[in-house]
N, C-alpha and C positions, 0 to 999 in steps of 0.2 A: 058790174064793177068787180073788179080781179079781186078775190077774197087776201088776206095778209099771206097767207100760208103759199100760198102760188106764186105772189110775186117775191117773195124769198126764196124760192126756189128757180123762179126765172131770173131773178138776178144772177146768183152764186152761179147760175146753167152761163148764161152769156160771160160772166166773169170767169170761168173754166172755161169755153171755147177760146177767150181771147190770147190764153195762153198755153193751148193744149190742154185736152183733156187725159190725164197722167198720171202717176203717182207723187209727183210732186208739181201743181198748178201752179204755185208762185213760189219758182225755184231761182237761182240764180243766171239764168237765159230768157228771163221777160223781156220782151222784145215791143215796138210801139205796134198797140192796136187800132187802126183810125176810127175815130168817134168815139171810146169808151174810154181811152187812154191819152188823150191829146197834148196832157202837159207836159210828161214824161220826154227827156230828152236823153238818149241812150246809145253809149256805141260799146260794142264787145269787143277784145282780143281774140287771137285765134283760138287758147283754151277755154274760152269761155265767161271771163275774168270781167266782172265790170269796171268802165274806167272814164267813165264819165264825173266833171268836177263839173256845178254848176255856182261860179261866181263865189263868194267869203264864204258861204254855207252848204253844209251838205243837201242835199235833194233829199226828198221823202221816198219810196220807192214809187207811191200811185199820187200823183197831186191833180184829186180829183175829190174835190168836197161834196160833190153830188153821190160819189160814190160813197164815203166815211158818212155821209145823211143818212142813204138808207141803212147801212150798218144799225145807227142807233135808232133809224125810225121803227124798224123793224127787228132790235134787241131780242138775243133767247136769254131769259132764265130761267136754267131748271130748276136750279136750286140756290137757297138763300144762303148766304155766310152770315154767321153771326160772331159776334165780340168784332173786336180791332183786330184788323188784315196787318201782318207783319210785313208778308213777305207773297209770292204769288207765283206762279208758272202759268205762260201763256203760250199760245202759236201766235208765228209769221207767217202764217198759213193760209192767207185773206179771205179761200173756200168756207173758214167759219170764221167770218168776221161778223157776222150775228151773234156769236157767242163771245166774242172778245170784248164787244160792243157792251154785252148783257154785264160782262167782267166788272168794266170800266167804269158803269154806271151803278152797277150794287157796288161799289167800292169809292164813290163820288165822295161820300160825307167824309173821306180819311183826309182829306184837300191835305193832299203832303207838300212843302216845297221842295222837296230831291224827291227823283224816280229815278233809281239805278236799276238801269237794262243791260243783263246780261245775255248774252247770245253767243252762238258758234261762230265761227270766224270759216264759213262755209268753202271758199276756195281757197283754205289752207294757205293763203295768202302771206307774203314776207318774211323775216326771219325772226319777229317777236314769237314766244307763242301768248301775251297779252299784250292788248293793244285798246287805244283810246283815240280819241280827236278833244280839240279845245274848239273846233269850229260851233256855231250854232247849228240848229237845222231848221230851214224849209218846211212850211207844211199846208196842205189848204185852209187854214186857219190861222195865220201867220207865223211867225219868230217862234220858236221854241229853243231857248238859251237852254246852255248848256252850264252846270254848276262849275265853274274854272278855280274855286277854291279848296273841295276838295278833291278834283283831279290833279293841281297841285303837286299836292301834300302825299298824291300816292305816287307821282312821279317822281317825287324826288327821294321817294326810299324806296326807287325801283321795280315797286308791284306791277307798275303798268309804263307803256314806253308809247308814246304820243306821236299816230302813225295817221294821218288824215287822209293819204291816199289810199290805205288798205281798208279803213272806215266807210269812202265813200263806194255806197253799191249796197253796203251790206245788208240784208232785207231783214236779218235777223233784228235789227235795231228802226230802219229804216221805214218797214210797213206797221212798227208802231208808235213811230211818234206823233202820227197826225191824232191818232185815239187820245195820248197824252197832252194835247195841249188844245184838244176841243173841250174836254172832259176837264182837264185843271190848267185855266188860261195862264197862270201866276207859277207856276210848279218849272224847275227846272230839271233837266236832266243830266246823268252821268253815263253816258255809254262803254260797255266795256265786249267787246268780241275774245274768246277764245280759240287757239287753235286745240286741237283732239293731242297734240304731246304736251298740253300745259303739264307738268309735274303736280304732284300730291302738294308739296312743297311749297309750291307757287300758290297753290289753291288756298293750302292753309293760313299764309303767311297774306293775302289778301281779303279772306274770311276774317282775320280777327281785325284787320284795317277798319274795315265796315261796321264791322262792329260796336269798337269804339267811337268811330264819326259818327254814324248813323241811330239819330233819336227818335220819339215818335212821329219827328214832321217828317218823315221819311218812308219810302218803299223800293223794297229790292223785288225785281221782275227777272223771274229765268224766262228768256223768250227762245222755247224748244218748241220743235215738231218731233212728233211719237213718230210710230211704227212709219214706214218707207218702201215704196217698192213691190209689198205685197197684196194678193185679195183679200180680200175682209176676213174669213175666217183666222187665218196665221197673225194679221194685226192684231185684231182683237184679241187672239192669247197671248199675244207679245205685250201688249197692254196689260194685262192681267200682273205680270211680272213688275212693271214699271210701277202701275196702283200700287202693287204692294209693297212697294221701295219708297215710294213717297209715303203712303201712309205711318209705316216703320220708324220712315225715317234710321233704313238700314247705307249707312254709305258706302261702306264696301261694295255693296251689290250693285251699284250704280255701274261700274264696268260693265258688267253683264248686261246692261239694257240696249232693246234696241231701238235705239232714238236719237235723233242730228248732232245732240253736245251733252253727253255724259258730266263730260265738265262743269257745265252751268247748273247741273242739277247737280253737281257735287259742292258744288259753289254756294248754290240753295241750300243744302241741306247739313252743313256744315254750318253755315251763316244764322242759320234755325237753331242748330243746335245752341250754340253759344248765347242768342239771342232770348233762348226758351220758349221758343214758337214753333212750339214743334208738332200740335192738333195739325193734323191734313183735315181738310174740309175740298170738296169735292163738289165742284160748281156745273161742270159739264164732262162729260167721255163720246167725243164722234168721231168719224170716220169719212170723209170724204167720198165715200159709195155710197154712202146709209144719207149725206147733204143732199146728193146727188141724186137719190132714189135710184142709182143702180150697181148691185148688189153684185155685178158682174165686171166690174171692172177689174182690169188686170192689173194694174198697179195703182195704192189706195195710199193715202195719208190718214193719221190717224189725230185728235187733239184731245191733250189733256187741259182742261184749264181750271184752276184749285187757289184757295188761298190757306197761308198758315198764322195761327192767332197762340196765344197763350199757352198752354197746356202740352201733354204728354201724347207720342204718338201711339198705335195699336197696332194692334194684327204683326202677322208673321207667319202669310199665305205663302207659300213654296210649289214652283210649277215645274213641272217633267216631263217630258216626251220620246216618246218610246217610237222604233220601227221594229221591223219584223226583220224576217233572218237577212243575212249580209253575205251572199258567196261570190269572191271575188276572182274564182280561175276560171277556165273551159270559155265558153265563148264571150263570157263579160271579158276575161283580158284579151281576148284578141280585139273586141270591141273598141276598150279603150284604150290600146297602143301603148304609144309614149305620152299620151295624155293624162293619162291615168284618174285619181277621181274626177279631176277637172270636168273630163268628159259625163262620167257617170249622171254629176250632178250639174251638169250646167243650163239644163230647164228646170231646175225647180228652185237651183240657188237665190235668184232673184238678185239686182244690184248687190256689192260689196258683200258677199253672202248671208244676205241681213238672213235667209231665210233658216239659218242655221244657229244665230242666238237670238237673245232674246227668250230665253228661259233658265231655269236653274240650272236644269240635267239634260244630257242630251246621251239618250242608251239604245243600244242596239243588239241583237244576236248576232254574236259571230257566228258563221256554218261554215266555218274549216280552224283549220291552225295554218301560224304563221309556220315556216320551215325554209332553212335556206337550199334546199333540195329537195327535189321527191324522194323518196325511201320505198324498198319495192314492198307489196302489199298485196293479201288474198281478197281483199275488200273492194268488190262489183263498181262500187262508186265511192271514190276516195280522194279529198280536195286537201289542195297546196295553196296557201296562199303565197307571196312577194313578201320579204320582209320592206320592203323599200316603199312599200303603199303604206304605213303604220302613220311614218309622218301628216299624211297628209289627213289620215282619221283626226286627227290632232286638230289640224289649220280647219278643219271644216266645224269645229265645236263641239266635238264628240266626246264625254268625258268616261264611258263607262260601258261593259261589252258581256254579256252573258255568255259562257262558255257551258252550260248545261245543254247540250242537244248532240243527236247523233253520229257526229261528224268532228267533233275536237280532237279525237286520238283515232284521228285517219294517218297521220305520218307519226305514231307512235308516241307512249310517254314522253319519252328524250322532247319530243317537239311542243309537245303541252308545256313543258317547262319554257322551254325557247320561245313559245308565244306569250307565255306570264311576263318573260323578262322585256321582250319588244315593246309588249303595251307598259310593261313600266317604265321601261327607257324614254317613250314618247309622256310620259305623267299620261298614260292613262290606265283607268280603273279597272276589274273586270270581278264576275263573281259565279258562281256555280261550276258543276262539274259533269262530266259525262256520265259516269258510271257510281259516284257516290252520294252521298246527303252527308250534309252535319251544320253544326256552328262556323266550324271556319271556312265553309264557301258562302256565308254572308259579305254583303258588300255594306257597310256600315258607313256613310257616308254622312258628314257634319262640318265642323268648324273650317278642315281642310281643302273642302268644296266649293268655301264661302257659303254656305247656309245658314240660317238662321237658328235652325235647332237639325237633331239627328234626322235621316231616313233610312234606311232597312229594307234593301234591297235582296232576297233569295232566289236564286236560281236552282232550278230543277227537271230533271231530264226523264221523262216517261214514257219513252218511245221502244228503243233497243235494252231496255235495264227499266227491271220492277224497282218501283219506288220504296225505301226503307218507311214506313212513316212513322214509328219510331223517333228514329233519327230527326224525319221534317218537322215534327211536330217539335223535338227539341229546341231544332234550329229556329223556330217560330218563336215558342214563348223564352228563348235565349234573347231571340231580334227586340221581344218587345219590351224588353227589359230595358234596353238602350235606347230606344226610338218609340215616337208616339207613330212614326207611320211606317208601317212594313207591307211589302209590294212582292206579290210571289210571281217571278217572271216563269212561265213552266212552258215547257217543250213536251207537245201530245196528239192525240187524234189521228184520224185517218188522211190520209194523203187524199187531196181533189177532192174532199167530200165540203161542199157547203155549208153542211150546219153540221156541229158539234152530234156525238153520241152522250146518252145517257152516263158513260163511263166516265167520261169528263165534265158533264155537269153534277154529280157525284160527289168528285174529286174538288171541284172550284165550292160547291155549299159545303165542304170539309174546310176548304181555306178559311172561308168565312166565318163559319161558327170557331176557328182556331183565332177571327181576331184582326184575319190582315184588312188592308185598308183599301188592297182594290188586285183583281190576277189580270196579267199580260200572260198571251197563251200567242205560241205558234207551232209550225213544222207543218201542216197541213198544203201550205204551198197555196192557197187560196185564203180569200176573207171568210172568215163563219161570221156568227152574230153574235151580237152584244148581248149581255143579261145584267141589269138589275136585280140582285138578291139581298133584304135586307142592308136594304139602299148602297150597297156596296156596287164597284161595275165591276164585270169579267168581261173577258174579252177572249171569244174562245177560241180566233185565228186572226195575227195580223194581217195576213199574206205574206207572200213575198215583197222583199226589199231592193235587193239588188239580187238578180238570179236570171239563168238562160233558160229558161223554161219558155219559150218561144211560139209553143206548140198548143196553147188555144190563150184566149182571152182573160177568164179569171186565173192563169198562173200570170200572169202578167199586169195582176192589178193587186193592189195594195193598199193599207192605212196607218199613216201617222196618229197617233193618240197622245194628245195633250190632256196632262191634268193638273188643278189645280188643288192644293191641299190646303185646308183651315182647321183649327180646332181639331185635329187628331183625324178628319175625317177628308173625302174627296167634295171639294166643294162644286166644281166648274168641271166636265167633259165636254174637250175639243176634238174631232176625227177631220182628217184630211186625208180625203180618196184622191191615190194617186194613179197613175198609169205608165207602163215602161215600154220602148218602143228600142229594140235592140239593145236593152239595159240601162236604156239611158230613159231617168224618171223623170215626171210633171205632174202636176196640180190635174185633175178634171176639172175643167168648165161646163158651163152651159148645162145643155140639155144630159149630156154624160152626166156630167155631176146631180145633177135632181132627180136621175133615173135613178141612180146608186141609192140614193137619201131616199128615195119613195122604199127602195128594196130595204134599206137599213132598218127604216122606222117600223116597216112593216113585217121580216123576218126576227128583228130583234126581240127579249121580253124585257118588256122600257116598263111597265105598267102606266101609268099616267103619263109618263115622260113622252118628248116629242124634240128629234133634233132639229133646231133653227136656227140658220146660218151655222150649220157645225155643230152646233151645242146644246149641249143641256144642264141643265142646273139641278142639282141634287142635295141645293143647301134644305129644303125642307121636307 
């Protein structure tokens, strides 16, 4: 006999074949599968667009009760919610429909008569940006009416505009009504899709609608899918961000996240607010590689599924991601032409460049100045950058740029200044300096950022110019005066050498006992290794970023470093080994990637620690 645990996984396995196995498995291009999908009646436009009406009532997305069966015969609960569920975030994501299933059923006893589903309005569909239907819907379980009293009441002071062809298709609403109405026969629904320009405005002026309607025989459902696009490691710190948005319950930050409808969770968490249900409780966190059992998949969906009850929210985790140096002349621009970053990063950006938010900060080393000319120079190797490339550091998510390393005042003061003003003209940040230390080459980063509280970021350059430490140490306990986390990015070590000298590990137990909260180290042009000191991480070469270094293997590879920050300390370490092939960067897979990860775990000093799937945790 198939044990429970197998055939939940040979389910979700045949239910991903049926629809590609992808980064997004029930997307809006489900197509009929013969035998597993038989009811389903479906035709598409040429963009993609579903446009299928079946008869008075909307279609389910799967109408197949055998399938919604196993869902609940085979229910995950990780974890239990306790008090009265307010409010809830789910996936349309069917790959965890064990867990929406698990949802549905620890939330049985609320028997609401309204279930208001909010969802993204996925192909941008019509010229509402909300929209609703009065239709019922279809489901393998039968009828599930629709509440047309107070949909109404919101149409007619405009919050929503009653669009039933743009409705019909939408899976964000669609693959869960059959869970709603097996689960609560009697319970009516209110569907609501957004599109991604709803206004603040709109949102707000909808939030307190509901508010007022909606008593306790009610529940509002954000039906989002997390992370997109990416492998497991980048999901899961994109996640990381998202947790911590709902847990906060910080709205602002919602822009930032990356996941299918921002809106709905602002929608959520607005609707929370008002409501006073603002406890996040935290039901399940998967990944559709991790459902899957494979860890190698190239493009992963991620699901949050939580509900919110009475009480105040917590935390105010903050995540950052660093690369290593950034040199954008000599053969990267011939490289990339007229393309410009496009090229650089068009294998790692992954769809709609998810792979570049989805976190708080996004920082880099620059390794030249901007300059709208060469200028002549005695200096052996001396980089110009395009003022014209600035912009698109911008469009790519890039909020902040170290200018402490050996190569800022290659086109002279005049041009340090010229590059201050570029990156400010584009709103971006930058911090350190070539040749000096102090306070004010802190980059002081908070309310401006959208943060939650301060970070304290220092750059400093120890390569061509002895360190003042004096000065650093000023600059240090100045940072921590203002900020509970300060981050010493430092430019050091020897060129092509693999592991760190004693001089710089030295140098990084200096940072530490001085307080800071984690050092980013490069110039070396190669990865060195990690250290754990007094639980802190150093990081004592990122590699190269973008660089023509062509001429062996490790000048050609590299690490993104994600961290997540709790309680004044690092709580979550992410690394993503990447690889450049004529400048143009990727993700390692496979066997590359596990080789790197055997070499990391093993050259690095982790003490207990051990990275899995990328990470390690350093909450204890």
């Amino acid at each position: 006999m198939i044990n429970k645990t197998k055939a939940v996984i040979f389910t979700t396995f045949v239910l991903a074949l049926a629809v590609g196995i992808g980064g997004y498995f029930f997307g809006p291009r489900l197509t009929n599968h013969e035998g597993l999908l038989p009811n389903i009646v479906e035709a598409q436009n040429g963009d993609g667009n579903t446009t299928n009406v079946v008869g008075t009532n909307h279609a389910p997305y799967v109408d197949d009760a055998g399938l919604y069966n196993e869902f609940f015969d085979f229910a995950k609960k990780p974890n239990a919610l306790e008090g009265e569920i307010i409010s809830g975030v789910v996936p349309h994501h069917l790959v965890a429909g064990h867990y929406v299933a698990g949802f549905f059923d620890s939330v049985k006893s609320l028997d609401p008569e309204v279930v208001v589903v909010v969802g993204p309005n996925h192909g941008q569909r019509g010229g509402d940006n909300i929209v609703s239907s009065y239709l019922n819907w279809n489901t393998p379980y039968g009828e599930l009416k629709t509440e047309t009293k107070l949909l109404t009441k919101l149409e007619k002071d405009g919050l929503v505009k009653i669009k039933p062809e743009i409705m019909e298709g939408e899976h964000s609403v669609s693959s869960l009504v059959p869970f709603i109405k097996k689960i609560w026969k009697d319970a009516k629904v209110v569907p609501v899709i957004l599109k991604n320009n709803a206004t603040a405005e709109d949102l707000e002026k909808l939030a307190i609608r509901l508010k007022d309607e909606l008593g306790k025989d009610s529940l509002l459902l954000a039906s989002v899918d997390f992370s997109h696009y990416l492998t497991l490691e980048p999901a899961n710190f994109h996640d990381e961000l998202s947790l911590a948005v709902l847990n906060s319950g910080d709205i602002p930050r919602v822009r930032k996240l990356e996941v299918d409808s921002p809106n709905s969770l602002y929608l959520l968490l607005r609707y929370n607010e008002l409501k006073g249900s603002k406890k996040f409780q935290l039901f399940s966190h998967t990944n559709s590689a991790t459902i899957l059992q494979n860890r190698n998949l190239k493009e992963t969906t991620s699901h949050v599924i939580a509900g919110f009850s009475s009480g105040e929210p917590a935390g105010k985790d903050l995540t950052i991601q660093f690369f290593g140096d950034m040199m954008l002349e000599r053969n990267v621009a011939k490289a990339m032409g007229t393309k410009g970053l496009d090229y650089l990063f068009d294998k790692l950006k992954a769809q709609e460049n998810r792979f570049f938010y989805g976190m708080d900060l996004l920082v880099a080393n620059l390794e030249g100045p901007f300059a709208p000319a060469r200028v002549p120079t005695t200096k052996s190797i001396a980089f110009r950058f395009d003022p014209k490339l600035a912009p698109a550091l911008a469009k790519y998510g890039f909020h902040g740029f170290s200018l402490a390393n050996n190569h800022t005042v290659d086109m002279g003061w005049a041009n340090v200044d010229y590059t201050k003003k570029v990156l400010k003209d584009n709103k971006l940040k930058f911090f350190g300096d070539q040749l000096r230390e102090g306070t004010e080459y802190t980059w002081i980063a908070g309310e401006e950022m959208g943060l939650p509280e301060k970070v304290a970021i220092i750059g400093v350059n120890n390569t061509d110019h002895a360190l003042k430490m004096a000065k650093v140490k000023e600059a240090i306990v100045e940072a921590k005066k203002q900020a509970r986390y300060v981050i010493v990015n430092v430019h050091w070590g020897v060129e092509y050498k693999r592991n760190s000298r004693k001089a710089e590990q030295d140098l990084a137990h200096w940072f530490v006992d001085q307080g800071v909260t984690a050092v980013i180290g490069g110039h070396p042009h190669v990865v060195q290794e990690m250290e754990i000191y007094k639980g802190t991480p150093i990081f004592y070469s990122l590699g190269n970023f973008i660089f023509d270094q062509y001429f062996s293997t490790d000048t050609q590879e590299g690490i993104s470093v994600g961290l997540t920050l709790n309680n004044g300390k690092v709580k979550d370490v992410y690394v993503f080994p990447f690889y450049g092939v004529k400048s143009q960067v990727q993700l390692m897979e496979g066997e590359r990637k596990a080789k790197f990860f055997d070499w990391w775990n093993k050259n690095g000093r982790l003490g207990d620690n051990k990275f899995s799937d990328g990470k390690i945790s350093l909450e204890n």
